[in-house]
MARPATOR-950177 format. One line per 3 residues: number of its first residue (from 1); for each residue x, y, z of N, C-alpha, C. Coordinates in nm, 3 decimals. Layout:
BEGIN
NUM = X Y Z X Y Z X Y Z ~ ...
//
This chain:
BEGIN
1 = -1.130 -4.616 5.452 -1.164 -4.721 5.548 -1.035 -4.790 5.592 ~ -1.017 -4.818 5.767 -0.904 -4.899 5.786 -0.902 -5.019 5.736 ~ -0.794 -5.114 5.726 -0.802 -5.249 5.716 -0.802 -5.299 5.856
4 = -0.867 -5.435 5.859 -0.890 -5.517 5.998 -0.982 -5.444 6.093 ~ -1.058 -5.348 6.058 -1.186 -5.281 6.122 -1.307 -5.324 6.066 ~ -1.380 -5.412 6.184 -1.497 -5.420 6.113 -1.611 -5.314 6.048
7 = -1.622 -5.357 5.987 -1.712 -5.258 5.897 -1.870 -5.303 5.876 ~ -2.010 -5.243 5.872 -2.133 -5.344 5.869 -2.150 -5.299 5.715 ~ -2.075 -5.216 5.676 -2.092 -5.232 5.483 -2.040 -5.316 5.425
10 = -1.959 -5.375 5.485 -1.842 -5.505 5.436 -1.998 -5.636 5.390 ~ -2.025 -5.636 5.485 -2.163 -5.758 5.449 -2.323 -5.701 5.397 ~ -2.297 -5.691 5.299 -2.416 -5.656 5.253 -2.531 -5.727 5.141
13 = -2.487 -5.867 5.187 -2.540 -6.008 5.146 -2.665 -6.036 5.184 ~ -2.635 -6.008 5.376 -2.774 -6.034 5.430 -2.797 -5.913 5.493 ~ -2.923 -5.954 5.561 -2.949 -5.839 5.641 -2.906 -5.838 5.785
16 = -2.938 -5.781 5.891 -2.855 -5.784 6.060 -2.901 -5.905 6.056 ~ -3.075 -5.953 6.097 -3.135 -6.030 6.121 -3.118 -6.178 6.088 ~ -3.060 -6.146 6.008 -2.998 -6.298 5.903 -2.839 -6.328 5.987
19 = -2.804 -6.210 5.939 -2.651 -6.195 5.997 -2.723 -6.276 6.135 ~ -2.764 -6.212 6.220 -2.752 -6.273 6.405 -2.812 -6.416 6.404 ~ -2.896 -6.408 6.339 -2.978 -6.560 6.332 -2.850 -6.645 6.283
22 = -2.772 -6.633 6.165 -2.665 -6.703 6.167 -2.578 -6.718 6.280 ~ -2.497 -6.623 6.338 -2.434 -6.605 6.469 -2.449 -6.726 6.567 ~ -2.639 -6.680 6.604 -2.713 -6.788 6.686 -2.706 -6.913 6.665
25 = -2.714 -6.922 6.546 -2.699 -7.068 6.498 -2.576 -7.125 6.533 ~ -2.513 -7.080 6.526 -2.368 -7.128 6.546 -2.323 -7.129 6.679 ~ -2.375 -7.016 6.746 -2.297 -7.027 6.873 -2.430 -7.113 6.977
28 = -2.535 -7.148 6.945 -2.594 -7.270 6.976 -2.568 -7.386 6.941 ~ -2.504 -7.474 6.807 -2.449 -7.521 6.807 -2.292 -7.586 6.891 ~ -2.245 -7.452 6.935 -2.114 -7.468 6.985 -2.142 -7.506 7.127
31 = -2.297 -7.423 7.177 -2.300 -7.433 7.350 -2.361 -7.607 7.337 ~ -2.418 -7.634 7.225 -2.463 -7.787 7.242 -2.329 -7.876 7.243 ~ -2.280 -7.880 7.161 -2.134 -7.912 7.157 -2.062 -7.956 7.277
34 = -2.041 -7.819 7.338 -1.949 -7.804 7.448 -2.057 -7.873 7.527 ~ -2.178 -7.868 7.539 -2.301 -7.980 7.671 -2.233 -8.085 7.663 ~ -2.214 -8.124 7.539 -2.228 -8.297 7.510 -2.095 -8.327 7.543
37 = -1.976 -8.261 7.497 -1.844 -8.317 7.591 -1.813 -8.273 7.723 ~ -1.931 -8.206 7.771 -1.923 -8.167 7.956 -1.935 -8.293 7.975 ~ -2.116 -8.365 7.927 -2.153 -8.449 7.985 -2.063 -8.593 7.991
40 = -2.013 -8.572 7.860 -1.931 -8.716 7.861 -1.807 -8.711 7.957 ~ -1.747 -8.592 7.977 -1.639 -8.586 8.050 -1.646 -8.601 8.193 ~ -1.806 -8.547 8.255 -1.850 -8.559 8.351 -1.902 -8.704 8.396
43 = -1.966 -8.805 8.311 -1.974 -8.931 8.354 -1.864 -9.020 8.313 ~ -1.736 -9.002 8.250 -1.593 -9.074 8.266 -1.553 -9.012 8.394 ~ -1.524 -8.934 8.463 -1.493 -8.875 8.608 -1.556 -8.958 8.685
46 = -1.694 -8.941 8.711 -1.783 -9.018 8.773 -1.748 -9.149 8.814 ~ -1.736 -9.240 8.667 -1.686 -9.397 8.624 -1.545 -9.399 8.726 ~ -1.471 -9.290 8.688 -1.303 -9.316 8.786 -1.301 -9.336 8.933
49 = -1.439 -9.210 8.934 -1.450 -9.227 9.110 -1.498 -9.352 9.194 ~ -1.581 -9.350 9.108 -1.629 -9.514 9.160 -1.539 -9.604 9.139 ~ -1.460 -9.645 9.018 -1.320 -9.707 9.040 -1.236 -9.734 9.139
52 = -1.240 -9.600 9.159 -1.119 -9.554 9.252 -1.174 -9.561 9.422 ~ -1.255 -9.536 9.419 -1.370 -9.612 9.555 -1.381 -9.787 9.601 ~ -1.390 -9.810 9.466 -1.360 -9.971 9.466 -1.246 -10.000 9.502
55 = -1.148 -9.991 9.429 -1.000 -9.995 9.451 -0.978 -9.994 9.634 ~ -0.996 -9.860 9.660 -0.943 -9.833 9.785 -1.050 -9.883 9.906 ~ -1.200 -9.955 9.846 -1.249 -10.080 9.927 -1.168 -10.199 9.966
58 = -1.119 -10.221 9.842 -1.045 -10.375 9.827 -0.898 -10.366 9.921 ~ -0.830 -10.237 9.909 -0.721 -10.244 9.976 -0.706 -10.195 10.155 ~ -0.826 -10.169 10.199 -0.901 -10.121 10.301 -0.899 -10.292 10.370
61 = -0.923 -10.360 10.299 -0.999 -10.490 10.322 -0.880 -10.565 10.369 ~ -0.795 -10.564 10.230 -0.646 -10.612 10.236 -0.554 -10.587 10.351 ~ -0.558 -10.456 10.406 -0.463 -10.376 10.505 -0.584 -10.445 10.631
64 = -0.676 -10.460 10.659 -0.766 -10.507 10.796 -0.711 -10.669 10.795 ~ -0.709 -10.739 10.661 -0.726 -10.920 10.657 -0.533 -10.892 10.756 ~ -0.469 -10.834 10.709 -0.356 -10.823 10.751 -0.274 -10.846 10.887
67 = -0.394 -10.733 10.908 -0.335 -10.685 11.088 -0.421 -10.778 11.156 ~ -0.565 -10.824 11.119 -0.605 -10.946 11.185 -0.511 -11.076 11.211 ~ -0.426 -11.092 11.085 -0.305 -11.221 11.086 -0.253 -11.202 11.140
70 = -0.189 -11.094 11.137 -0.057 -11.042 11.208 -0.114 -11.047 11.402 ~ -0.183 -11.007 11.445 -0.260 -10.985 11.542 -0.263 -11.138 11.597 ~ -0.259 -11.270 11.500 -0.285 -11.372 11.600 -0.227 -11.469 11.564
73 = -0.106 -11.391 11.530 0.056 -11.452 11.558 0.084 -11.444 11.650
//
């Protein structure tokens, strides 16, 4: 037998069924995982945009109060 070749005699603990059900387990775990820091990463983005929407309200506002002054000089 090579070394670093998987082998299905190497595990002979459980059976496939066990074996995949474990697998599953895990790599459902991981896709929940990875949901939950989509979602959080996706509503901090969200939070910036709207920030950043605000922001460039206020300076929208700032640059108009401006040229109105300037305008009736």
């Amino acid at each position: 037998m090579q070394t670093g070749v998987y082998s299905p005699q190497q595990f002979t603990c459980c059976t496939d069924a066990d074996f995949m059900g474990y697998v599953s387990g895990l790599l459902c775990e991981q896709y929940v995982q990875k949901e939950t820091e989509l979602k959080a990463t996706v509503e901090d983005l969200e939070k910036q945009v709207a920030d950043t929407k605000r922001k460039c309200d206020e300076l929208s506002s700032r640059v108009e109060l401006l040229r109105r002054q300037k305008l009736l000089k």
